[in-house]
C-alpha positions as CSV (number, residue, x, y, z in Angstrom):
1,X,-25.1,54.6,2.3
2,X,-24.8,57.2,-0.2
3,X,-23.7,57.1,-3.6
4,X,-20.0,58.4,-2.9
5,X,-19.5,55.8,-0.1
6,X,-20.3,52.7,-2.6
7,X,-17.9,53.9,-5.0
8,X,-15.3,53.9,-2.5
9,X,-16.1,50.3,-1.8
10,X,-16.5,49.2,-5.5
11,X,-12.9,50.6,-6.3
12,X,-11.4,49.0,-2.8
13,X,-13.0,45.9,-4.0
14,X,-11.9,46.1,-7.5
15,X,-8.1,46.8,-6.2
16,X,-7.8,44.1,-3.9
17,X,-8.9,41.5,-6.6
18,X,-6.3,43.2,-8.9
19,X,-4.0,42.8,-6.6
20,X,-5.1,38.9,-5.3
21,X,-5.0,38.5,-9.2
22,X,-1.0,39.8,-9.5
23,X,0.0,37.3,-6.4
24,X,-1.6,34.3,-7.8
25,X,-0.1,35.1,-11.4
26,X,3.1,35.8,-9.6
27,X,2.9,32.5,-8.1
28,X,3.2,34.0,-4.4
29,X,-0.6,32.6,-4.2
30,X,-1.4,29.2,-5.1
31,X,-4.9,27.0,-5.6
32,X,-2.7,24.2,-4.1
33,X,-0.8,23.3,-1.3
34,X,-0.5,19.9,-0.6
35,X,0.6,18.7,3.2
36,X,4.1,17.2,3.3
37,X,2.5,15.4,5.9
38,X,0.4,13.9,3.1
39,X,2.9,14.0,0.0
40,X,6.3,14.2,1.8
41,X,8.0,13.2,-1.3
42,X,8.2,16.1,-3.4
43,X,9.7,17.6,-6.3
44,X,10.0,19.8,-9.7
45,X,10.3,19.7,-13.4
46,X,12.3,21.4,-15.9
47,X,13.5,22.4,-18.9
48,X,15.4,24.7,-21.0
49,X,13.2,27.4,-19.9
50,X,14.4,27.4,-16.7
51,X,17.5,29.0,-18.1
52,X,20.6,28.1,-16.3
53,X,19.9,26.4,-13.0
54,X,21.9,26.7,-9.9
55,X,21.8,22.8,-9.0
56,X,23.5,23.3,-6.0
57,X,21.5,26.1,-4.3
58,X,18.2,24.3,-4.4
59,X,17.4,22.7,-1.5
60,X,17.0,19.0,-0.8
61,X,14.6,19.4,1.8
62,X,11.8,20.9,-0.7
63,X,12.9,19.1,-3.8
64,X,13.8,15.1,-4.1
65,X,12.8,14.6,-7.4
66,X,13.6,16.4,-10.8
67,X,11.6,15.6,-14.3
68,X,13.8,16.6,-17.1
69,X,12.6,17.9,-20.4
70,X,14.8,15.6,-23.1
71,X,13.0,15.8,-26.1
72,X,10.0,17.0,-28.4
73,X,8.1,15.0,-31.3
74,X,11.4,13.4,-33.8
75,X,13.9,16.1,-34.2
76,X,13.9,18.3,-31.3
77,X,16.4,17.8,-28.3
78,X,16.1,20.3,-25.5
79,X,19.4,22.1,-25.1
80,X,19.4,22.0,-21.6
81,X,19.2,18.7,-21.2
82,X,22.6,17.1,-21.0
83,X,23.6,19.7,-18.3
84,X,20.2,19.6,-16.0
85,X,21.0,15.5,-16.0
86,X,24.6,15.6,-14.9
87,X,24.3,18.4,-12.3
88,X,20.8,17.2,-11.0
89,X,22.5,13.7,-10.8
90,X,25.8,15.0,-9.7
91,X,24.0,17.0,-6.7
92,X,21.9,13.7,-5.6
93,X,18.0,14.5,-6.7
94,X,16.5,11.2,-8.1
95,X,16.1,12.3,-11.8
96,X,14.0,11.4,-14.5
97,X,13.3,12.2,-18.6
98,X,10.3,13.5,-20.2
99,X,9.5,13.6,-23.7
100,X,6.9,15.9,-25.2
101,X,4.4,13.7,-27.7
102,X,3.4,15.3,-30.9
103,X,0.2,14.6,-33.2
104,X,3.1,14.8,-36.4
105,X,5.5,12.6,-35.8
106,X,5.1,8.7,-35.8
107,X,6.0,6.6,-32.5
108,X,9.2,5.1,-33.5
109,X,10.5,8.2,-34.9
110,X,9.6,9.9,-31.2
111,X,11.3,6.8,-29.7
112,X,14.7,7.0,-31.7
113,X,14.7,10.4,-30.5
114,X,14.1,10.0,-27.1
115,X,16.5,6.7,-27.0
116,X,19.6,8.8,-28.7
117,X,19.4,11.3,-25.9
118,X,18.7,9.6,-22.5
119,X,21.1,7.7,-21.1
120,X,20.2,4.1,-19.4
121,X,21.4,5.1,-15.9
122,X,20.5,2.7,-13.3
123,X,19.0,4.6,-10.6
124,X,17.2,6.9,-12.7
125,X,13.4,7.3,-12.3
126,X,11.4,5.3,-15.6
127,X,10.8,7.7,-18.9
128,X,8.1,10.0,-19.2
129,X,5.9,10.6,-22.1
130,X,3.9,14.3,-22.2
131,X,0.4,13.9,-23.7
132,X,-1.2,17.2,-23.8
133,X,-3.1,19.7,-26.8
134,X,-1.4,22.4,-26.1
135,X,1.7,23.8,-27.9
136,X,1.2,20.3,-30.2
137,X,0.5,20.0,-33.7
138,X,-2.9,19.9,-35.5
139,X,-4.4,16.4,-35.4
140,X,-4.7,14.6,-38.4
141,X,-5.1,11.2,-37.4
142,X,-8.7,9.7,-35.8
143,X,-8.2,8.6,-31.8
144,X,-7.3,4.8,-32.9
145,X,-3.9,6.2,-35.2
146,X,-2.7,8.2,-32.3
147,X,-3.1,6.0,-29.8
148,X,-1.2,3.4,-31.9
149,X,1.6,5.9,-31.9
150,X,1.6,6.2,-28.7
151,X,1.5,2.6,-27.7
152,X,4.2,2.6,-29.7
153,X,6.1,5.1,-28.5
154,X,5.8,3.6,-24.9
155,X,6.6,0.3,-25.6
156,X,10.0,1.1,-27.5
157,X,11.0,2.8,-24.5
158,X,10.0,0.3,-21.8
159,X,12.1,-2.5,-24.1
160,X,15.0,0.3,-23.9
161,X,14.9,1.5,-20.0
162,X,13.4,-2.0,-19.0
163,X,10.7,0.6,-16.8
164,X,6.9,0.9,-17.8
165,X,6.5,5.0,-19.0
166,X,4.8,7.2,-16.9
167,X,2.3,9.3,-19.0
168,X,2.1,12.9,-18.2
169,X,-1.4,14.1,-18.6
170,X,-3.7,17.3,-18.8
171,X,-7.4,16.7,-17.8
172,X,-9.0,17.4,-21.6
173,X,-6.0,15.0,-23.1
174,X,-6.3,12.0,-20.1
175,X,-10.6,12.4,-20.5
176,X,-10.9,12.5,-24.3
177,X,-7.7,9.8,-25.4
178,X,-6.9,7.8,-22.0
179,X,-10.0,6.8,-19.9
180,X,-9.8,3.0,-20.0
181,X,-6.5,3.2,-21.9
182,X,-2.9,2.3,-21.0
183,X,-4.1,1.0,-17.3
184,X,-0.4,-0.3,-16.5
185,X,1.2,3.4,-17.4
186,X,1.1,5.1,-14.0
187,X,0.0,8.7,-14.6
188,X,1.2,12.1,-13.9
189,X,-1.9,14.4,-13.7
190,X,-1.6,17.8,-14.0
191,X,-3.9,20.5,-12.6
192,X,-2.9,23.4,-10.6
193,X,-6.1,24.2,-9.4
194,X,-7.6,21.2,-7.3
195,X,-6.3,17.6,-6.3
196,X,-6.7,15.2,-9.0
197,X,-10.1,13.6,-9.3
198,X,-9.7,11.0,-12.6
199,X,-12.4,9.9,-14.5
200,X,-13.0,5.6,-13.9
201,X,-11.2,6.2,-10.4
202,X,-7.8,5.5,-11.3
203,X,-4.9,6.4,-9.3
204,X,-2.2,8.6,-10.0
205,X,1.2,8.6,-9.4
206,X,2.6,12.3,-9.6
207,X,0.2,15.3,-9.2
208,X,1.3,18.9,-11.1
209,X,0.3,21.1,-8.5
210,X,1.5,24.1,-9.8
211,X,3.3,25.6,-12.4
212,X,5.1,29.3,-11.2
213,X,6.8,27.8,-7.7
214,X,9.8,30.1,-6.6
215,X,13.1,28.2,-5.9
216,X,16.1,29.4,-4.9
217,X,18.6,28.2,-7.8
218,X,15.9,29.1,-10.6
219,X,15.4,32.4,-11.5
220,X,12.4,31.5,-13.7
221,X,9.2,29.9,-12.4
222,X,9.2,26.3,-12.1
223,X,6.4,23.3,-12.0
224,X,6.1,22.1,-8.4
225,X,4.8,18.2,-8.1
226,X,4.7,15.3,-5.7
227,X,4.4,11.3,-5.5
228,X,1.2,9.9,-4.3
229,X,3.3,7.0,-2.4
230,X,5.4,6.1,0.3
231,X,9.2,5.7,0.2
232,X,8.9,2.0,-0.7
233,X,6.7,2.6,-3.4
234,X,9.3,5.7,-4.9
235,X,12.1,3.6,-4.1
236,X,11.0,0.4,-6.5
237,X,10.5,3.6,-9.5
238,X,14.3,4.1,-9.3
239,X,15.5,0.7,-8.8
């Protein structure tokens, strides 16, 4: 082959992985795509970037379940909030509050705020708390402090929704805080590139498959997730 014909396949090669690239950042290509056969129950979380959600256009046969973004660290209520849980609620998805943990605030402050804006709904699936690096404060407190704050944290809100908290996790925050910790929280694992595989074999309960799913009734992205259970076992979360 001469030196004109490689460089045709070099630049074909090099556009078609641009292009593979743009899909999967466009979220037309996934790393995930788990069976409904597997994981029929399935669903989506949300929050105020998701803008102004068309409730009733999105359709029940791809989502059951919605994870609502309440509230962040002691202050911060997501402004979205109190209309994604009536009109999620009002158009019959099982629906469900997340709070997003920070390293700065203590546990009962992140608790009061969390218990001021969630509703105790029967019906509703059991709290959430969000444990990841990312977007959080700096740390200024060893392992030990923070995970005080977040026992904390989770216990004021089981003794307020009566449900054990679900702790949403990524894989650096679950292997360097939570291995061996918190064994009766069921866990929400994300990662959007392979099914979840958690160190000391524990289960999880929701997987995070991917995060830039297309919806109609969202004009934005949105996190795409399912339940690692039968209908029996979902059915006892919202009793």
């Amino acid at each position: 082959m001469n030196y004109k014909g490689i460089i045709v396949i070099l630049t074909s090669i090099i556009l078609i992985g641009i292009f593979l690239v743009g899909l999967i950042y466009r979220g037309y290509i996934r790393f995930n795509y788990p069976s409904s056969t597997e994981f029929p129950i399935q669903g989506i979380d949300v929050s105020n970037h998701q803008k102004e959600i068309e409730w009733n256009k999105i359709n029940k046969n791809d989502v059951r379940f919605v994870f609502i973004k309440a509230t962040e660290g002691g202050d911060f209520k997501d402004k979205k909030f109190e209309f994604n849980w009536k009109e999620s609620k009002k158009n019959k998805f099982d629906v469900g509050a997340y709070h997003f943990f920070t390293f700065c605030k203590s546990g009962r402050e992140q608790a009061k705020n969390f218990i001021e804006t969630v509703p105790v709904e029967k019906g509703s699936l059991p709290p959430v708390i969000d444990l990841e690096f990312v977007g959080n404060c700096k740390i200024k407190k060893n392992k030990e402090e923070i995970l005080a704050e977040v026992d904390t944290l989770q216990q004021l809100l089981q003794q307020n929704y009566l449900k054990k908290p679900i702790f949403y996790v990524t894989e650096d925050f679950y292997n360097e805080f939570l291995v061996d910790k918190f064994s009766d929280n069921p866990i929400w694992f994300r990662d959007i590139y392979k099914k979840p595989n958690l160190k000391g074999n524990r289960k999880w309960l929701f997987w995070q498959f991917g995060n830039r799913g297309h919806l109609k009734g969202i004009d934005t992205y949105v996190d795409l997730n399912v339940f690692n259970g039968n209908e029996n076992e979902f059915k006892k979360l919202i009793e």
